[in-house]
C-alpha positions in Angstrom: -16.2 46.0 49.8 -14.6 42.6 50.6 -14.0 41.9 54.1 -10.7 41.4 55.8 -9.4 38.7 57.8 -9.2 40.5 61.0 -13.2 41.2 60.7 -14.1 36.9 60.5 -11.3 36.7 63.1 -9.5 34.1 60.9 -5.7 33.9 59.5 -5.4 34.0 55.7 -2.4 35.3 53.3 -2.3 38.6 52.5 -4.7 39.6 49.8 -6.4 36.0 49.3 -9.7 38.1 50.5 -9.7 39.6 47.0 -8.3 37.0 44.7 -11.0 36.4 42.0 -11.2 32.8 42.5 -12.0 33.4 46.1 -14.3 36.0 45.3 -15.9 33.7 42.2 -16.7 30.8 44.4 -18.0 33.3 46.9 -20.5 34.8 44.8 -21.4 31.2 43.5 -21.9 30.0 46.8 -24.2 33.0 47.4 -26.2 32.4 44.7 -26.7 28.9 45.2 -28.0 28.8 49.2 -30.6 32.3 47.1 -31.6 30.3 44.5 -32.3 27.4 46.6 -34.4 28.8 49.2 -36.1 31.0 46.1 -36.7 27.4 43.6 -38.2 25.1 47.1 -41.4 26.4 47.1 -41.7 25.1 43.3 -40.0 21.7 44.2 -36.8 22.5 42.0 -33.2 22.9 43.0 -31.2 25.3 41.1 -29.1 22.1 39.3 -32.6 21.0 38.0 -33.4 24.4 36.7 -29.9 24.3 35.2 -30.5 20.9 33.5 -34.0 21.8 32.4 -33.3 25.1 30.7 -30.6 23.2 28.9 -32.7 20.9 27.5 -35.3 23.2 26.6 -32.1 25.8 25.1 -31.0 22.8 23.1 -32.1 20.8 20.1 -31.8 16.8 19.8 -30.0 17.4 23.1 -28.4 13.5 24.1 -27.8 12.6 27.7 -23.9 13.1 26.8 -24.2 16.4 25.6 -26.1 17.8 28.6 -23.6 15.7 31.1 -20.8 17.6 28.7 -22.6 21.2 28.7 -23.0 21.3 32.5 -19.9 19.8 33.2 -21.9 17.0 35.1 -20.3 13.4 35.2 -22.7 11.4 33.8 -23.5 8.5 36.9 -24.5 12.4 38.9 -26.7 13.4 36.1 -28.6 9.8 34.6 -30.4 10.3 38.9 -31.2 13.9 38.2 -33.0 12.8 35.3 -34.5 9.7 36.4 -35.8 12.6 39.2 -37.6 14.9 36.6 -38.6 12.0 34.3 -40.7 10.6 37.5 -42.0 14.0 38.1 -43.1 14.1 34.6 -41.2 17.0 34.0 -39.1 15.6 31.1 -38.8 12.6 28.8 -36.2 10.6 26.6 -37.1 10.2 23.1 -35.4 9.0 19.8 -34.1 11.7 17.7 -35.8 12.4 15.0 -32.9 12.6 13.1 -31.2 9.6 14.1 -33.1 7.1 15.7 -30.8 4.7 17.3 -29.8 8.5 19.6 -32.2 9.0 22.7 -32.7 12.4 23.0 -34.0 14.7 25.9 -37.1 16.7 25.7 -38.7 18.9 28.1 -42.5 17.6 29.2 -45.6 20.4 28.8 -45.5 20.2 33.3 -41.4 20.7 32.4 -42.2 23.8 30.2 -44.8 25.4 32.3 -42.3 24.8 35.6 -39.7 26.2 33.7 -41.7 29.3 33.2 -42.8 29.5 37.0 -39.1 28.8 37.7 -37.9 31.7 35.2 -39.6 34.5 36.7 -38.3 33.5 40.0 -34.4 33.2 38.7 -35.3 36.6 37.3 -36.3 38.0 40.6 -33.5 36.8 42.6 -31.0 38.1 40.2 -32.3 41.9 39.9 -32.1 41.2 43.6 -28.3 39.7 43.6 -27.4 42.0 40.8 -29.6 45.2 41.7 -27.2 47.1 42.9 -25.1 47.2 39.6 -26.2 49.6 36.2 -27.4 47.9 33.5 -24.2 48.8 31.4 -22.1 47.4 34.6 -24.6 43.7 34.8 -24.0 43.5 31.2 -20.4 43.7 31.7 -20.4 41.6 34.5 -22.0 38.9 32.3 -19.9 39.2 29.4 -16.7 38.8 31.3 -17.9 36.0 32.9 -19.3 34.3 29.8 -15.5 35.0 28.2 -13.5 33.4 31.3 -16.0 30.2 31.1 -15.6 30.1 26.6 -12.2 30.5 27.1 -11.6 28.0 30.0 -14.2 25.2 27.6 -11.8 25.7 24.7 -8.7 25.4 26.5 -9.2 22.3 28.6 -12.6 21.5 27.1 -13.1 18.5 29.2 -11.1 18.9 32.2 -13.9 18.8 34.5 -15.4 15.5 33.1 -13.3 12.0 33.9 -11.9 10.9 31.0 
């Protein structure tokens, strides 16, 4: 049940309590401050476990096409890297099938973090999601996945600069 204005004792329009986008960056915001407090006692943030399950998701994955699959300007995302390259978590590489391309590749410490990490993000979300049927998360997850497809192919880059 969402909650009304009159119960946080604030003024807001009529109905702007249930407006999806409200409710979207709600539920976003939720699951960041859970994931958080669930990743720190691994040393990960939940944008690192984001970037890292990318690259391990993708093949001959480029700096570029990470930045553009996250949605991540690129001067934001070279100093999360730098971060897990330190940490020995990942490492740039030339691609194997083109060799002037630097490619990113997760580290054996990357992989077996990423494995610790997934069991926790697993955790949280039959917590954050517990309360819904299977049928209902799966849902839930395709309607989701069909607002961001559709939103990627109709303004593809909007959330990059230029």
């Amino acid at each position: 049940m969402v909650q009304t204005p009159s119960q946080h004792n604030i003024a807001v329009p009529d109905g702007s309590l249930e407006r999806m986008s409200y409710l979207a960056v709600k539920l976003g915001e939720l699951i960041m401050r859970r994931a958080e407090t669930a990743l720190a006692p691994l040393g990960l943030k939940p944008r690192e476990y984001n970037v890292m399950t990318c690259i391990f998701a993708g093949e001959e994955l480029s700096q570029r096409d990470l930045s553009r699959t996250l949605g991540l300007y690129a001067s934001g995302l070279v100093g999360l890297l730098d971060n897990l390259q330190e940490e020995g978590l990942i490492a740039r590489k030339r691609s194997q099938m083109d060799r002037r391309r630097h490619v990113l590749a997760l580290t054996e410490a990357g992989k077996s973090l990423l494995q610790k990490a997934g069991l926790v993000v697993t955790a949280l979300e039959d917590e954050l999601f517990g309360g819904l049927s299977a049928r209902e998360q799966g849902a839930l997850r395709q309607l989701v996945a069909q607002v961001i497809a559709t939103q990627e192919r109709t303004a593809p880059n909007s959330q990059l600069p230029p």
